[in-house]
DRENFILUM-782013 format. One line per field, with one value per residue (C-alpha): residue number from 1; x, y, z; residue in one letter. Coordinates in Angstrom, 3 decimals, padded with zeros to 6 digits, always signed. Example, Ala and Ser with C-alpha at 12.3 -4.5 7.8 and 13.67 -1.06 7.14 Angstrom:
<atoms>
i	[1 2];
X	[+012.300 +013.670];
Y	[-004.500 -001.060];
Z	[+007.800 +007.140];
aa	[A S];
</atoms>
This chain:
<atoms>
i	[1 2 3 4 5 6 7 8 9 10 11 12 13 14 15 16 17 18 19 20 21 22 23 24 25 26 27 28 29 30 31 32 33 34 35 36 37 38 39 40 41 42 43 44 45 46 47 48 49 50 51 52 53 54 55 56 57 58 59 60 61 62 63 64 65 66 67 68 69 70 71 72 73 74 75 76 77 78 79 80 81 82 83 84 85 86 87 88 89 90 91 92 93 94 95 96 97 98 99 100 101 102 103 104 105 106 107 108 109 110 111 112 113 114 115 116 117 118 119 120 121 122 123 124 125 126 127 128 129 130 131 132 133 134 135 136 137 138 139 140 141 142 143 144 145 146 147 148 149 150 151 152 153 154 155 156 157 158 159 160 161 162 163 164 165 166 167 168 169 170 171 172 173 174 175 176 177 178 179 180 181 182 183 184 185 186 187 188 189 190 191 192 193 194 195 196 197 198 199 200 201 202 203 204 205 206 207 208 209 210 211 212 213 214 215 216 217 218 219 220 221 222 223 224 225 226 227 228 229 230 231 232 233 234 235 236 237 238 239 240 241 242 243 244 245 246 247 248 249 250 251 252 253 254 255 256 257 258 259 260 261 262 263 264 265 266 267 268 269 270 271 272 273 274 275 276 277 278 279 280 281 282 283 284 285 286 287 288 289 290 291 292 293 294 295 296 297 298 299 300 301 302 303 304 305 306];
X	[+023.246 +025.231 +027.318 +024.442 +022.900 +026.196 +026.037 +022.971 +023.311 +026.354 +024.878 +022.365 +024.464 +026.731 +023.334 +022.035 +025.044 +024.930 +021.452 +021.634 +024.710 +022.840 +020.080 +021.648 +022.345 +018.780 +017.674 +020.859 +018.884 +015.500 +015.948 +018.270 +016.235 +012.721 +012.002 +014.520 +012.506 +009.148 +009.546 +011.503 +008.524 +005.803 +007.499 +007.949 +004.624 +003.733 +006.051 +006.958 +009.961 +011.318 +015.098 +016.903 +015.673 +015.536 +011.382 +009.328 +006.917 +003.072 +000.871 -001.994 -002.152 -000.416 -003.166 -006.116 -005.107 -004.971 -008.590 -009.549 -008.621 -006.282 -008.725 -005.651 -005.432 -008.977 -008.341 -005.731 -007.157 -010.479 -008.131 -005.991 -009.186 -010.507 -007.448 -007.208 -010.830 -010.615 -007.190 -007.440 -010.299 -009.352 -005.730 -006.485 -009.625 -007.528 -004.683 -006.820 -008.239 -004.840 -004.375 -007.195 -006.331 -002.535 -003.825 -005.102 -001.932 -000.345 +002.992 +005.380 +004.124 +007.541 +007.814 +004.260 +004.874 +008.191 +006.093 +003.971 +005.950 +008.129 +005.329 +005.551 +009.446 +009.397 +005.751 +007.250 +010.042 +011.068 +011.896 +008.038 +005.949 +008.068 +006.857 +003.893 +002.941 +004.202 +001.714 -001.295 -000.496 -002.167 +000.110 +000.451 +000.199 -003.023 -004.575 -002.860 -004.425 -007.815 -007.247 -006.201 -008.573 -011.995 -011.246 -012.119 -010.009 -009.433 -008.533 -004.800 -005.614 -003.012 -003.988 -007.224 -008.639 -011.413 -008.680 -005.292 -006.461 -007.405 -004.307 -002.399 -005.209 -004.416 -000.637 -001.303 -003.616 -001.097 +001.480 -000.894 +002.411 +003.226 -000.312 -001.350 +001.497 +000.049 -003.194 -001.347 +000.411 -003.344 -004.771 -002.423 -002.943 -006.850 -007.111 -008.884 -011.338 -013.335 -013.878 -014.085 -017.114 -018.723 -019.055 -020.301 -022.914 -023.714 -022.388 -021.160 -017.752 -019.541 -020.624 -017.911 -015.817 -018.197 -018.739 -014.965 -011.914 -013.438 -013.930 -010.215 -009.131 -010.172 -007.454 -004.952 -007.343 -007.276 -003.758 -003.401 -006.036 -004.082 -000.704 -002.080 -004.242 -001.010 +000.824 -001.703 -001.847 +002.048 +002.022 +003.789 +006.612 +003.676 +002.167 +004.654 +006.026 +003.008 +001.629 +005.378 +005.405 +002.489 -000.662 -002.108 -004.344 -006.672 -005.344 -006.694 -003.597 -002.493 -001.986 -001.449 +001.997 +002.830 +000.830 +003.420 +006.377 +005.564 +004.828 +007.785 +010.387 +009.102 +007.219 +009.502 +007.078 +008.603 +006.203 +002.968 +004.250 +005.367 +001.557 +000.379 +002.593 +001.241 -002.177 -001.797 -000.327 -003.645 -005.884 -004.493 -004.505 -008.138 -008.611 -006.639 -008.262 -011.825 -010.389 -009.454 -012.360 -014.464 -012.522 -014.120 -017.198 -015.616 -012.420 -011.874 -009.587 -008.472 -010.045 -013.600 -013.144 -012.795];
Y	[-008.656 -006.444 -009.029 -011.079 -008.611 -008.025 -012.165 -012.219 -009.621 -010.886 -014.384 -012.743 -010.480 -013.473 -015.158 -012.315 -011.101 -012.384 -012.033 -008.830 -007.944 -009.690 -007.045 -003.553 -003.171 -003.224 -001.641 +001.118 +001.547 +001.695 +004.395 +006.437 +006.305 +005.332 +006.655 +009.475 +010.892 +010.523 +012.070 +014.996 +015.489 +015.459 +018.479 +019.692 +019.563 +022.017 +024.900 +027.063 +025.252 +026.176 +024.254 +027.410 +028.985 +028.071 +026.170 +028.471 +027.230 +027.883 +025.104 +023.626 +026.706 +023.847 +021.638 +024.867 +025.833 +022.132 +021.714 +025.317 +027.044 +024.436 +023.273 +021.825 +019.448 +017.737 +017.986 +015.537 +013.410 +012.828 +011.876 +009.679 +007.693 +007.266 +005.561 +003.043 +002.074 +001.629 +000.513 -001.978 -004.520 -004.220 -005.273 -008.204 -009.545 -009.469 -011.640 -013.841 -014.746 -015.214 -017.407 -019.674 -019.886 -020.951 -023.593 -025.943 -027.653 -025.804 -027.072 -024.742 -022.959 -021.669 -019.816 -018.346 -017.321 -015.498 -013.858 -012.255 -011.597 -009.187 -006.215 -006.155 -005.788 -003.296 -001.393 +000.984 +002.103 +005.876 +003.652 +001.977 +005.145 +007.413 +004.048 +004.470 +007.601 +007.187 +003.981 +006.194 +009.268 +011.101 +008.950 +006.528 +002.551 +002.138 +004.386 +003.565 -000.418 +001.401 +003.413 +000.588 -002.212 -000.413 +002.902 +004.655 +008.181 +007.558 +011.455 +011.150 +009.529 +011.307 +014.800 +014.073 +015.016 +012.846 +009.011 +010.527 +008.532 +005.259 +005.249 +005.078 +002.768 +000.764 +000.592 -000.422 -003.419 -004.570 -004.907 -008.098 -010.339 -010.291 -010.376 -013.060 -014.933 -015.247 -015.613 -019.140 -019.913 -019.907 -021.722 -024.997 -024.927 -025.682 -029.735 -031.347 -032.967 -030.079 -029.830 -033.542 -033.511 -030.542 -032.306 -035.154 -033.073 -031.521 -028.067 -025.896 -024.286 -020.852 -022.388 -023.984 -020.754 -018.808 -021.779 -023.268 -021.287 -017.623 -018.448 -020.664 -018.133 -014.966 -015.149 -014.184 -011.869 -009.783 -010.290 -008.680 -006.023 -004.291 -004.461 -003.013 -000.789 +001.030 +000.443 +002.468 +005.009 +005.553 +005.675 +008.444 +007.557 +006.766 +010.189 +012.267 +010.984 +010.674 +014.228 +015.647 +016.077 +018.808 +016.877 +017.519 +017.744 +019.631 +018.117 +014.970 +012.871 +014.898 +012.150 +012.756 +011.960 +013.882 +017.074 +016.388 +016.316 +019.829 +021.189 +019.964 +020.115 +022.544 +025.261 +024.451 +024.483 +021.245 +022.229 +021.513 +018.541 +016.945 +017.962 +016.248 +012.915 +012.836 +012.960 +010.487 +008.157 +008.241 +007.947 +004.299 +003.443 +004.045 +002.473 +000.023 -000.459 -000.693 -003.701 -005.850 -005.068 -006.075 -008.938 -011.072 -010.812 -012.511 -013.824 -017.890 -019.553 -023.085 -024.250 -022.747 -019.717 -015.912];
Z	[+049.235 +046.918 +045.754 +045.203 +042.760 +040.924 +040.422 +039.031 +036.860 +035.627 +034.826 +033.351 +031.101 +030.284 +029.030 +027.034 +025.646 +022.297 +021.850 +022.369 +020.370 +017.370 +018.015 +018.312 +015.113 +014.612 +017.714 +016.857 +013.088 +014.976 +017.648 +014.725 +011.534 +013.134 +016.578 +016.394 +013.042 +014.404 +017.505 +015.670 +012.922 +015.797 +017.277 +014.307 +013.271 +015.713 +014.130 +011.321 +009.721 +006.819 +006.836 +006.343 +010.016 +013.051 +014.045 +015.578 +017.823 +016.436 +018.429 +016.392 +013.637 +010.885 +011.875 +011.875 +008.525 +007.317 +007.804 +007.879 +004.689 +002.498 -000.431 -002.072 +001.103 +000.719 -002.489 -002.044 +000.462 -002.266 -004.681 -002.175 -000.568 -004.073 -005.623 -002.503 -002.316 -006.426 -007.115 -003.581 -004.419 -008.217 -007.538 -004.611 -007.263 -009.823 -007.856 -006.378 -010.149 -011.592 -008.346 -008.474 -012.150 -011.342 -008.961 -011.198 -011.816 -014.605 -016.169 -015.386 -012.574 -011.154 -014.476 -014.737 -011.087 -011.676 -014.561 -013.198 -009.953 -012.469 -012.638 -008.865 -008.409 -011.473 -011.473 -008.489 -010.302 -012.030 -015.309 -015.293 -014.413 -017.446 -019.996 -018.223 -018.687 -022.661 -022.917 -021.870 -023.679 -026.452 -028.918 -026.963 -027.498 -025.748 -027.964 -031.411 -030.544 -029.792 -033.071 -035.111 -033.780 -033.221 -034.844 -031.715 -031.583 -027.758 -025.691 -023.811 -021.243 -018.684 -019.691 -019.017 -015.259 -016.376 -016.559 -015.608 -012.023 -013.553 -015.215 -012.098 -010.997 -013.892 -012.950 -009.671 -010.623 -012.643 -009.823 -008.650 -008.436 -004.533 -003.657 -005.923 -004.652 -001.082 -002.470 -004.156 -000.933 +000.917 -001.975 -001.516 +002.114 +001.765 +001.765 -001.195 +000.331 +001.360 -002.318 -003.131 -001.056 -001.557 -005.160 -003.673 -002.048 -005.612 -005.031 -008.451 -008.745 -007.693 -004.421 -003.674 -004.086 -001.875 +000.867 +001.048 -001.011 +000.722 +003.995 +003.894 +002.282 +004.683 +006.852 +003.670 +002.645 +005.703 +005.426 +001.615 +002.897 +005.114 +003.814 -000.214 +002.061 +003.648 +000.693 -001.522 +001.005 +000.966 -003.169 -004.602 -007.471 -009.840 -009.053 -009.058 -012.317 -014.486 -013.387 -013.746 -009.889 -010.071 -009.415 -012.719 -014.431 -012.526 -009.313 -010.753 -009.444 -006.542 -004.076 -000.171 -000.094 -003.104 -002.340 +001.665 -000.368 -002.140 +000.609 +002.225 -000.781 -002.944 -000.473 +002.271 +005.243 +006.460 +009.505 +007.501 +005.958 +009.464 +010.476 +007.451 +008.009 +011.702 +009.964 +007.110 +010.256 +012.169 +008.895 +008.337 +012.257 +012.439 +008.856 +009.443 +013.216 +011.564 +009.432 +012.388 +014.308 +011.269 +010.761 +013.360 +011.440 +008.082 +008.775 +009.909 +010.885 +010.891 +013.983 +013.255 +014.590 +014.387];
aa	[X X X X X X X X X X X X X X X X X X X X X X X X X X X X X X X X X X X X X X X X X X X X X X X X X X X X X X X X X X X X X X X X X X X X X X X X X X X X X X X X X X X X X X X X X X X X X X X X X X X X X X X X X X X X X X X X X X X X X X X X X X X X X X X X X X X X X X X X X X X X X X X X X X X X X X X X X X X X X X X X X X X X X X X X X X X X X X X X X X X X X X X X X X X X X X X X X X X X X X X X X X X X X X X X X X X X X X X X X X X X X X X X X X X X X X X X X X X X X X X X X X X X X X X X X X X X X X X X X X X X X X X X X X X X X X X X X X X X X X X X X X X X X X X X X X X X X X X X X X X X X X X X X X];
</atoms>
């Protein structure tokens, strides 16, 4: 019987071998920069840490004073929700446009693609939010052109708690280039002659967007939803750059992430910021568990159903 089981698992290994050679690398990267850090930040998020000493256990008091007496901390998670629920359905409308635009059988397309790809591959960098945060200033461009064309004397629009957020909405937006890509991809997948005979049946370009391209298209749109959703959760470069890494004005710009990393970096209580991580992690489950269970309710698919 032993020898039997030795057999078999030694077919067996012989089988899998290679397979799983192929996958520890990953699996080694997984359990060493994934797993392992988690697991370490969830205990850690139940102690006093500041990196110099040794944690000292403190149970849920990182968590009581996170809801109990941090105004900074909702201060951060107002500004936080209201930069994804703006900057979100600006920056997916605003692809999909430039998509249904693209689709109409422009020469060139490869080029206008790779276009307006660019913005995405360079709006997250250090180099971008500094020429940024130039464009919108007091002297800026934006307001020279708003000087020069309409002779309005426009205020500086990142000193001001009033726009410094819609300026970092506006940067977002214009990183539409991996989103509006999909949104092309999903376009050329819808056959013609759902179209062809919705004309036939007398139906405008406004209905036909609402009754065919929409519902064709939900299944993309879901898709786009939830990964600019977690994405815009996670933003902190353009932040911390713009505001100088303070939040400012006012707190106008003090994203979640970037009010963890002060706390983390600059106040060192690496034990509050692991609480806060753990937190931020759960906000965008449930979020993101309320968009697939709402999905059924608008999203089709290509055999009818949802």
């Amino acid at each position: 019987m032993n020898r039997t089981s030795d057999s078999w698992i030694r077919r067996l290994w012989r089988k899998n071998a290679v397979p799983y050679a192929f996958l520890l690398p990953w699996l080694l990267g997984f359990l060493v920069l994934t797993l392992g850090p988690m697991v370490s930040s969830l205990y850690l998020s139940f102690t006093s840490y500041d990196m110099l000493t040794p944690a000292k256990w403190i149970g849920w008091q990182n968590y009581e004073t996170m809801f109990g007496s941090d105004p900074k901390y909702f201060a951060s998670l107002k500004v936080t929700f209201i930069y994804v629920f703006v900057s979100v359905p600006l920056k997916l409308g605003f692809a999909l446009l430039v998509a249904i635009l693209m689709n109409k059988g422009l020469k060139g397309l490869g080029l206008y693609r790779t276009i307006y790809y660019i913005p995405t591959l360079l709006g997250g960098s250090v180099a971008i939010a500094v020429l940024w945060r130039k464009i919108f200033g007091g002297e800026g461009i934006v307001n020279q052109a708003l000087l020069w064309m309409f002779g309005f004397d426009a205020p500086d629009w990142i000193a001001n708690p009033k726009y410094a957020l819609y300026s970092i909405v506006a940067l977002t937006v214009w990183q539409f280039g991996s989103s509006m890509i999909i949104f092309l991809a999903g376009l050329k997948q819808i056959p013609t002659e759902y179209y062809e005979a919705a004309q036939v049946d007398g139906a405008g370009k406004v209905r036909q967007f609402v009754r065919i391209t929409l519902p064709m298209l939900s299944p993309v749109l879901l898709f786009n939803l939830i990964i600019q959703m977690i994405g815009s959760f996670q933003a902190f470069t353009q932040a911390f750059i713009i505001s100088g890494g303070k939040g400012g004005p006012l707190d106008s710009t003090l994203f979640y992430t970037l009010y963890l990393y002060m706390k983390g970096f600059s106040f060192f209580e690496m034990g509050y910021a692991s609480a806060m991580a753990w937190v931020l992690l759960i906000i965008i489950g449930v979020l993101t568990g309320i968009v697939f269970t709402t999905s059924k309710y608008w999203v089709t698919y290509g055999d009818g159903g949802r």
